[in-house]
N, C-alpha and C positions, 0 to 999 in steps of 0.2 A: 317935871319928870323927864328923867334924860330917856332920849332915842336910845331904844332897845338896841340897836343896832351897836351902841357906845357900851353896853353894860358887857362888865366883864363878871366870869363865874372866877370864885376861887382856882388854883391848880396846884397840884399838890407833887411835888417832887417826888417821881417814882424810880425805882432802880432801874439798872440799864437793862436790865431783860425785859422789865417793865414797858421801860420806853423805848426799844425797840419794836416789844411785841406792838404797842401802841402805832408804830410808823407801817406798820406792818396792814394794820386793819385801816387804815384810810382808804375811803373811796378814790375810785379813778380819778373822780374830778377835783378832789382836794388836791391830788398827788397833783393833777395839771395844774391848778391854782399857785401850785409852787411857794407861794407867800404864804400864804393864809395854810397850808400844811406843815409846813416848819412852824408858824403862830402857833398850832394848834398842841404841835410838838414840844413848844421851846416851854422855858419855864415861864413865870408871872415877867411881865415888862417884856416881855418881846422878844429879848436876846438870844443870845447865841445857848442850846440847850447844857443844860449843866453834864459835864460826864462825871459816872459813876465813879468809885474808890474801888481802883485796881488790888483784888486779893493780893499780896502780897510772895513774890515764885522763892520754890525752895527746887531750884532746880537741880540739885548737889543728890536729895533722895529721891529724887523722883530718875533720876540717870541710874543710883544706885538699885532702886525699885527695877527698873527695866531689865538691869544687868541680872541681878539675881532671880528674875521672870524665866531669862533668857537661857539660863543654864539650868534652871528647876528645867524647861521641855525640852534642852539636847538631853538632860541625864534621863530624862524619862525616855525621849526616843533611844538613848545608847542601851538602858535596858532593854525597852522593847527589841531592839537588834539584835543585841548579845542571845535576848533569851530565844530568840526567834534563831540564831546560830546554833546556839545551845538544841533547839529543840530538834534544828535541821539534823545534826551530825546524831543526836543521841537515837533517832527516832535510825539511824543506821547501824546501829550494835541490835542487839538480842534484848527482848526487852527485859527490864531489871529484876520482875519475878521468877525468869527463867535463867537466869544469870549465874555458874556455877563453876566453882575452880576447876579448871581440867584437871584430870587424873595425870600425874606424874607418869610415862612410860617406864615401867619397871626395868629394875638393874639386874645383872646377872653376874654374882661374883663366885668365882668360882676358885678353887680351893686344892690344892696339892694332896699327895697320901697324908701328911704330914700335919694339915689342916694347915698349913703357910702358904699365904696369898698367891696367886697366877696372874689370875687379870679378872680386869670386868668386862662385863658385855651388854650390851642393850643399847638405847638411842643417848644417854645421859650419860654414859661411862662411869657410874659411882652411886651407891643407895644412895636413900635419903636418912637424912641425919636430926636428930632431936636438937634442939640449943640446951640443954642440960646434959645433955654428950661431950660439948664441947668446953672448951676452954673458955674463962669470961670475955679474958680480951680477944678471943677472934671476932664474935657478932659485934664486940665494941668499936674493933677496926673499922667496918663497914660504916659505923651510925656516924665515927669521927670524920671521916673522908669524903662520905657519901649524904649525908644529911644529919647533921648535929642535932638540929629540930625534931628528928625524929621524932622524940614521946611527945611533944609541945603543939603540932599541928595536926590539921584532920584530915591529911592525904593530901593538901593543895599548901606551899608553902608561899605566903607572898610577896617575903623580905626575898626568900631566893627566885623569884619571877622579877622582880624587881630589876633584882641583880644581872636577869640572863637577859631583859630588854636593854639594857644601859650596853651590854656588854654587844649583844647583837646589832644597836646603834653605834656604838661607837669603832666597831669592828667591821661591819658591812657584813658580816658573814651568816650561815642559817642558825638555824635556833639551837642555842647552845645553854646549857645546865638547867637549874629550874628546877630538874625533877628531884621530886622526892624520893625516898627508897616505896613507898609507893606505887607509886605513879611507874618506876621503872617494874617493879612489880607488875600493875597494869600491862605495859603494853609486853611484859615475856609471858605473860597467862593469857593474852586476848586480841593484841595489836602484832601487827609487822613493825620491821625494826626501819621504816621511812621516815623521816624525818620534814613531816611537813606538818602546818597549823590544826589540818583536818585530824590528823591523829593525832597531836596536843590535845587535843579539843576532848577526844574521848578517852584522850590518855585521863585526864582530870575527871569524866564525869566517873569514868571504872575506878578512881584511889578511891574516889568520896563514896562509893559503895562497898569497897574490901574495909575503908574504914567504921562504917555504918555494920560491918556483920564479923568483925574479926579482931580480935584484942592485936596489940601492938608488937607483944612476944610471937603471936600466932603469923604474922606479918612477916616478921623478919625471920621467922624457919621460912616462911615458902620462899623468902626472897632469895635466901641464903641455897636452899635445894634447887633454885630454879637460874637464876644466874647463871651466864655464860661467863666462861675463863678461857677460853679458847682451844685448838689442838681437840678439841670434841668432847673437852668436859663440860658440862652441866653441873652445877652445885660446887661446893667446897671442899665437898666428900673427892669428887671426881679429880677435881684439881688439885687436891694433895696427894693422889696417888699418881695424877701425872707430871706433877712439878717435883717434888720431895719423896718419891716411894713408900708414901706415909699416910696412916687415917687421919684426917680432920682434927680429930680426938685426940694427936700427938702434936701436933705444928706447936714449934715454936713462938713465942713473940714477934719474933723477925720475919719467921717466914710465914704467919697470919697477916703481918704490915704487907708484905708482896702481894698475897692474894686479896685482902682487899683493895691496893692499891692498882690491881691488874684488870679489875674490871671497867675502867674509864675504858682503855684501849687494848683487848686481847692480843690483837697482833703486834702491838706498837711498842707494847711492855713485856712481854712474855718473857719469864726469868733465864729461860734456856734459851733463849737467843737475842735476847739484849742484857742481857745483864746491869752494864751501868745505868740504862733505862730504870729499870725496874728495883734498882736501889735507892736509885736518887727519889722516886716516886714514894719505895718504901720508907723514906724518913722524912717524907713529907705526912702518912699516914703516920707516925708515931711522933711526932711533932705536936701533930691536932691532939693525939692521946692524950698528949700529957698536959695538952693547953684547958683541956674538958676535965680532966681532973680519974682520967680512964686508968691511968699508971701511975707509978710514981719516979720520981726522977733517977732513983736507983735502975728502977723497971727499964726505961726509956735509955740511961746510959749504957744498960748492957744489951738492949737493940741493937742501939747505933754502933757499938765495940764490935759485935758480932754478926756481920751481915749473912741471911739466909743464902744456900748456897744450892742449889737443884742438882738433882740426882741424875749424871749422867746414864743412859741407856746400860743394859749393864751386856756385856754381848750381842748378840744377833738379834736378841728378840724373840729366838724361840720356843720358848711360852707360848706365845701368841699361836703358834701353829695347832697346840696340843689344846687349847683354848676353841679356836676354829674349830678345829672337828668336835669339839663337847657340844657344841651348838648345832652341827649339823647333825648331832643323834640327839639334843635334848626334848626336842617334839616327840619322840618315839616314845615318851616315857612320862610325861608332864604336862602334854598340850601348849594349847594356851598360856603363857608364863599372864597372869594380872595383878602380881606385887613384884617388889622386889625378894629375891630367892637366891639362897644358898646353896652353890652344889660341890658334894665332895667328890674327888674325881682320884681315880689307880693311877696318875703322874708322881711319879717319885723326886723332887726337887732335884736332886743328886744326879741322876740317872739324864734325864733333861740336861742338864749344865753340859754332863762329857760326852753324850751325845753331840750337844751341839757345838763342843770345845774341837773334838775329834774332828769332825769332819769340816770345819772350819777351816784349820791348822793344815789339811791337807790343800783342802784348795787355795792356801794362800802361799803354800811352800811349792805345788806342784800343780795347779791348776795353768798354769800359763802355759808351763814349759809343753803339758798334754792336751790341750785346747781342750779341758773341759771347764765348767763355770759353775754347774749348780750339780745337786744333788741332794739325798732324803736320806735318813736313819730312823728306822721301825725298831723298836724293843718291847718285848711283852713277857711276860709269866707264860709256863706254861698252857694255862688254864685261859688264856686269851686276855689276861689284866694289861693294859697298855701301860708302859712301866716311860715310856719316852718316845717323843715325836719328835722328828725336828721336818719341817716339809720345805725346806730351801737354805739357801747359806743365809741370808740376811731378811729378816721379816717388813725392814721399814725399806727396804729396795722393792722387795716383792712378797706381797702377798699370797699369791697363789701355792696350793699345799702341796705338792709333788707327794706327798706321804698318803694321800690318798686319793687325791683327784688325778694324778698323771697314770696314764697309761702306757706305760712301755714294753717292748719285748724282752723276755726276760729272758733270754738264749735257754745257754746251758742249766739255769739254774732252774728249770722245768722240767728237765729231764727224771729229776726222784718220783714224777708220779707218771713215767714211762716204766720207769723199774718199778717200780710199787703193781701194778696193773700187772706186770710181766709176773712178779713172786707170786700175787693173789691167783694164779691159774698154773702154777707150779715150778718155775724156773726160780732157781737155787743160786744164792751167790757166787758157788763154784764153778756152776755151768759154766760150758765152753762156747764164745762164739769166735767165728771168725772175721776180725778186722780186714777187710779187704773190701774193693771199688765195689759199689752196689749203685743201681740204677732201677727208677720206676717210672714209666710210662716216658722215657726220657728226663727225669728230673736223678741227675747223679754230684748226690751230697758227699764233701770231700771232708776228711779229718781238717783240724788248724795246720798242722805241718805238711799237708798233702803226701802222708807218710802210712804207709800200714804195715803191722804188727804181726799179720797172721794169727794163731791159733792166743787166746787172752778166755780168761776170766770172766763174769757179767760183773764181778765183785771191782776187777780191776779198770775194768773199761768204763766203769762208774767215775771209777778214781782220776782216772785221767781224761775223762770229758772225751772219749773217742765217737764223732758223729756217725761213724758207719754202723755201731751195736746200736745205737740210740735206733738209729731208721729203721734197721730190721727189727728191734723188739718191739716200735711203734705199728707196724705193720702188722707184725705174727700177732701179736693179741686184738690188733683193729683200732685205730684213730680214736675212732667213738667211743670203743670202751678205754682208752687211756684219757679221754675230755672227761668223762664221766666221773671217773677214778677224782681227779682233780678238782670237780666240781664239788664231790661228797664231801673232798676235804677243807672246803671253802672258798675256791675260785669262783668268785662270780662275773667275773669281767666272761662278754663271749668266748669262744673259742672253736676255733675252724678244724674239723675235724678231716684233716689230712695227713700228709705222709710228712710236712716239714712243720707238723706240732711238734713234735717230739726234740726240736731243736730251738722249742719255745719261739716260735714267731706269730702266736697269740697273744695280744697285749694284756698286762695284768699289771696293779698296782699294785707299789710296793707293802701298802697294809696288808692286803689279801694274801699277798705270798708269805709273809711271814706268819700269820693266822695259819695258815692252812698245813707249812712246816713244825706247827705248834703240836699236830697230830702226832708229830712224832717224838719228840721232846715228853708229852705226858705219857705214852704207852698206848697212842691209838683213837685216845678220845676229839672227835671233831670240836670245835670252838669257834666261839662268836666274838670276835674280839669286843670289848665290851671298857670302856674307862670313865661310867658314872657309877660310886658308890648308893648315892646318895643326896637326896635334896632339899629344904627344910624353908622352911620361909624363915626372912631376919628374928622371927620370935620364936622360932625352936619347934614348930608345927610341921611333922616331918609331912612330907607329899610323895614320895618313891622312897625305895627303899631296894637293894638289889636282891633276890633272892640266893641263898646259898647256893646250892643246886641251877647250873645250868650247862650251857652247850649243847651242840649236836647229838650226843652218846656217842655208842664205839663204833669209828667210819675204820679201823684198823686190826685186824687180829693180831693179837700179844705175840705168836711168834713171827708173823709177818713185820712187825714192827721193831724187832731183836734182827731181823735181817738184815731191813732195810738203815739201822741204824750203823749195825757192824760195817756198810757198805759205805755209807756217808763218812763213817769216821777213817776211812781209811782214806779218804779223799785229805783227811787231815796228814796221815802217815807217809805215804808214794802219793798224792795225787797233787791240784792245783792250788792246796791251801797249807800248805806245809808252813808258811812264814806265821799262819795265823795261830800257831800254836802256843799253848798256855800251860808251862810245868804244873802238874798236878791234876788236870782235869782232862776229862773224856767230854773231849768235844766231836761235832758232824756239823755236818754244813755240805753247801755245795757251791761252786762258782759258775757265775752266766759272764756270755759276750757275744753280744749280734754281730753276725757275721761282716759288715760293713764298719765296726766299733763304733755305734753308737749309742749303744747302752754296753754298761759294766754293773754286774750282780755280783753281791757275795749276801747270800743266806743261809746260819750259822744257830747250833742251837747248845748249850751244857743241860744239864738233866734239869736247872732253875731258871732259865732263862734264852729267849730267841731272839736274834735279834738280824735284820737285813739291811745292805745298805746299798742305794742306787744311785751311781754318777754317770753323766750327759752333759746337753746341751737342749735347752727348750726347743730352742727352734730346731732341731734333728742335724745341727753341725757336725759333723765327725770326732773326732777325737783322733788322738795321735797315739792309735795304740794303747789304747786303754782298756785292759780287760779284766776283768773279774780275780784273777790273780794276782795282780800287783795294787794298785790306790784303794779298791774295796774292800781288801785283805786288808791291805795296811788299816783303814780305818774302823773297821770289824775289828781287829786285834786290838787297837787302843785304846778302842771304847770298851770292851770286854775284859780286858786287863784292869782297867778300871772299876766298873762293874763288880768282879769276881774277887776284887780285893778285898783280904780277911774276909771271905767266907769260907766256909767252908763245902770242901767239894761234893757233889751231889753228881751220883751214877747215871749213867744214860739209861732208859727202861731197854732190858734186852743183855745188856753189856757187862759184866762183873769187873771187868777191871779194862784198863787203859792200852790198849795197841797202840805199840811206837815203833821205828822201823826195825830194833834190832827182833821186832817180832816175825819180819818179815826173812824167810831164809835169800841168803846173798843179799842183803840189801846194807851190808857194812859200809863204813866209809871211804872204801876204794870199789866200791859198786859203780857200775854201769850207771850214767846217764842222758837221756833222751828228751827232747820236746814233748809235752802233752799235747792236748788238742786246744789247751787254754795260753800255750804261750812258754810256760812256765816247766823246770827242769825237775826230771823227778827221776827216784833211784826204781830200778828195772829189777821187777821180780823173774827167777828164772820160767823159762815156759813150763806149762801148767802139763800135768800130766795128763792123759786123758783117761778116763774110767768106759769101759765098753758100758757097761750098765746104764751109765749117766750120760753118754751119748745116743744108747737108746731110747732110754725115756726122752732122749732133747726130739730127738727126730719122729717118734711115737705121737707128742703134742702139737711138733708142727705139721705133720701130712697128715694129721688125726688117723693113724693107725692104732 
């Protein structure tokens, strides 16, 4: 029997994890044994231990395995970032359930007698407009030019994001295209017009929300109404009346290509002041037209043949003045405007134009030579209908109305409600006063010619603007009651009631003074000058309406008004308006000129129409001799010649027929002539006779005897 110690146990070839684990659990002391541990380890015979069969590496998938590990957790983390961007910026807007188109600021177009367009008003410059109002190809302009994808995408386009990263890398410059009509959408209803990532960000989340709550037609009306064109339009509405003098509703092919092509760059394209800009642009948009299948190539050559061509300004611009003041009385009558609204307005197209032709013509022929620069032209109806404004020579120079906002002295031409106040407590156009030096408290007012007359007329010292009768009738009836007089009849600017009112050195606007001359043009009736008929929202729902019936009532007794006109019209015959006369008609008026010539009046009335006109200097420059007799006459007559053409004549109230000078005795054409008080040469009636009776009654009402 062999020694135990010689006997060997089977061993059985185990795996290498096996036989690791195996070297693993060996005692300390085997492990020291060193021999007899490897023995125990190795296989059968002693040897060296056999190694296991190496799995076989596919290290190609296992590389690929990692790589697509690697990008499954950036895209996971990219989402989580993005959304966590996403959630940053959106969690900055309004949240989505309270999320709501703004209300378009409503337009104000307002309307001639004639019902032919003036202007617009409001923050947008033009209603809004239906897209079945329009023409097909204008909203197609836009979809060509502006986003082709249009109907195909859902507010976020990616082929065009695509486009605007490649172009922003390869450009180095900020973030450029991309947007959808959309998304431009988005940020004119919601965002500022910044251009940075942060408003991308919610430019994008606001499309995919107008997308989610608004058909694609409904989309491109607000996009089309909301749109900037530049010059202060808003919409396409806006910007066809200020490119083309045209509705939306009429644009051409050509000139729809401009406007949609004008909203890349408002300023950069603008048809009226680049022109080959904005052509070249334009047949870039009619290009894409026809590549989309929007035209057809007949369509597209007679585009291109025929480029859109903008509607130069058409005169001054004075509309716009007669537009301003509709606004400054349209709260009076209508509140709150919160649609867009129609208003008919008493501006006569016609009337407008030579108003502002007339007075134009003068200051451009005679404005240098006299150093004056601006001035105003008021015309109305009896009845106070504003028939034309003009409130400056040029509107796009200055805006500011002279026609109703300037305050001037209106000299001489204040003086009819120093005589009117005198008739109303009984002095007679015949009466007699005396022109001669008169002095009050030391204040001693000289005629223009520093020249006196002696014994005259009240009829005729009307006529010829003499300041001495003016002072003493201001005085004998009392300041106050000649301010009052003047008030009744519509002056509402203050008025200082003293002894050099009467030589109008109370300021009053040119609107009020012709309103208030209006009293006497109808037979006495006071007036509110007034130029809204009418006003109607875009769908025919009227909201004001004028009443027949209005004005002051009667601020003038029927014969005191037969006086004062007979008095006025002789200012036409002998006095300082003698150039402004018009064969056939019984005209009155009177003429103003501040004593230093810095204002010139002439306010002027036929039995159908009043009309005033006031030249200066803003800034209160002098003038060179400028009075009321010569450039306001002139431009009163021109405008009134115009005016009065083929109509037919209409009586002054008071007056049956027409005084001309051969009515006056001696006042033939080898008659005497003199200086008036305005400058201006007129024929000299003989001295008046005097009646004992009618110089008692004078001196009776002055000592109150």
């Amino acid at each position: 029997m062999a020694n135990g110690r010689d006997r060997r146990e089977p061993v059985f070839d185990a795996p290498a994890e096996q036989a690791g684990e195996l070297e693993f659990r060996l005692s300390p002391e085997d492990r020291a044994g060193g021999t007899m541990a490897r023995r125990r380890a190795s296989g059968p015979g002693g040897g060296r231990p056999s190694r296991p069969k190496k799995a076989k590496r596919r290290g190609g998938r296992s590389l690929f395995s990692k790589l697509i590990y690697a990008g499954l957790v950036l895209c996971l983390w990219g989402v989580i970032g993005v959304g966590g961007i996403v959630a940053y910026y959106a969690s900055q807007l309004p949240p989505i359930d309270q999320l709501a188109v703004p209300k378009r600021p409503p337009n104000i177009a307002i309307l001639a007698s004639d019902g032919s367009f003036l202007a617009n008003r409001g923050e947008t410059g033009g209603r809004t407009v239906t897209l079945k109002e329009l023409p097909p190809y204008l909203p197609r302009a836009f979809v060509a030019i502006e986003d082709r994808r249009f109907y195909d995408h859902y507010g976020i386009d990616p082929i065009g994001i695509a486009r605007a990263v490649y172009r922003n890398l390869s450009n180095s410059g900020g973030l450029q295209g991309g947007s959808t009509l959309t998304q431009q959408l988005a940020k004119n209803l919601f965002l500022t017009q910044e251009r940075t990532a942060s408003r991308k960000i919610q430019e994008a989340i606001l499309a995919l929300w107008l997308e989610r709550n608004y058909s694609k037609d409904q989309l491109l009306e607000l996009y089309l109404n909301r749109v900037y064109f530049g010059a202060g339009a808003y919409g396409v509405e806006a910007a066809a009346q200020r490119y083309y003098g045209k509705s939306a509703r009429s644009v051409s092919l050509s000139e729809a290509a401009v406007l949609a092509g004008l909203v890349q760059s408002p300023s950069r394209l603008a048809p009226n002041r680049y022109p080959e800009r904005a052509q070249a642009r334009a047949e870039l948009v009619i290009a894409a037209m026809n590549d989309l299948g929007f035209i057809t190539p007949g369509m597209t050559k007679t585009a291109l043949s025929a480029p859109a061509e903008p509607v130069r300004p058409n005169g001054a611009g004075s509309a716009n003045y007669a537009a301003d003041y509709v606004m400054d009385v349209l709260d009076d009558f209508v509140g709150t405007v919160e649609s867009d609204i129609v208003v008919s307005t008493t501006v006569e197209p016609a009337l407008q134009s030579a108003a502002e032709r007339v007075l134009v013509d003068e200051l451009n022929a005679k404005g240098q030579k006299f150093n004056v620069s601006q001035g105003a032209v008021v015309a109305m109806q009896p009845d106070g209908a504003v028939k034309a404004l003009v409130g400056g020579r040029n509107y796009e120079t200055s805006q500011f109305n002279r026609a109703i906002a300037a305050r001037r002295q209106p000299g001489s031409s204040f003086k009819p409600f120093v005589y009117l106040a005198a008739m109303e407590r009984g002095y007679t156009p015949d009466m007699v006063m005396e022109d001669a030096p008169v002095a009050y408290k030391g204040w001693a007012p000289k005629n223009y010619d520093r020249k006196y007359r002696g014994p005259i007329t009240i009829r005729d010292a009307l006529a010829l603007s003499l300041n001495t009768v003016a002072v003493k009738l201001n005085m004998e009836v009392g300041p106050k009651t000649v301010a009052q007089t003047a008030q009744r009849l519509g002056i509402s600017s203050p008025l200082q009631a003293n002894g050099s009112l009467a030589l109008g050195t109370s300021e009053v606007t040119p609107l009020e003074l012709v309103s208030a001359y209006a009293a006497f043009a109808n037979g006495g009736i006071g007036v509110t000058p007034y130029v809204i008929t009418q006003v109607k929202t875009t769908d025919g729902k009227l909201i004001y309406k004028r009443p027949s019936s209005g004005g002051l009532g009667r601020v003038i007794d029927p014969g005191v008004v037969a006086q004062m006109n007979d008095m006025m019209h002789n200012v036409f015959v002998i006095g300082t308006a003698q150039k402004a006369q018009i064969p056939g008609w019984t005209l009155a008026g009177k003429t103003g000129t501040t004593d230093d010539y810095k204002d010139a009046w002439f306010v002027g009335f036929s039995g159908n129409l009043v009309a005033g006109v006031w030249l200066g200097n803003d800034d209160g420059a002098l003038t060179k001799r400028v009075t009321g007799g010569n450039l306001p006459t002139e431009v009163w007559h021109n405008f009134m010649t115009a005016a009065l053409k083929d109509k037919q004549p209409v009586p002054l109230p008071g007056l049956e027929r027409m005084r001309t000078p051969s009515d006056i005795p001696g006042a033939g054409a080898g008659g005497p002539r003199y200086a008036n008080a305005d400058g201006e040469g007129s024929w000299v009636a003989p001295a008046p006779q005097r009646r004992a009776s009618r110089e008692k009654n004078f001196f009776e009402k002055l000592f109150g005897l």
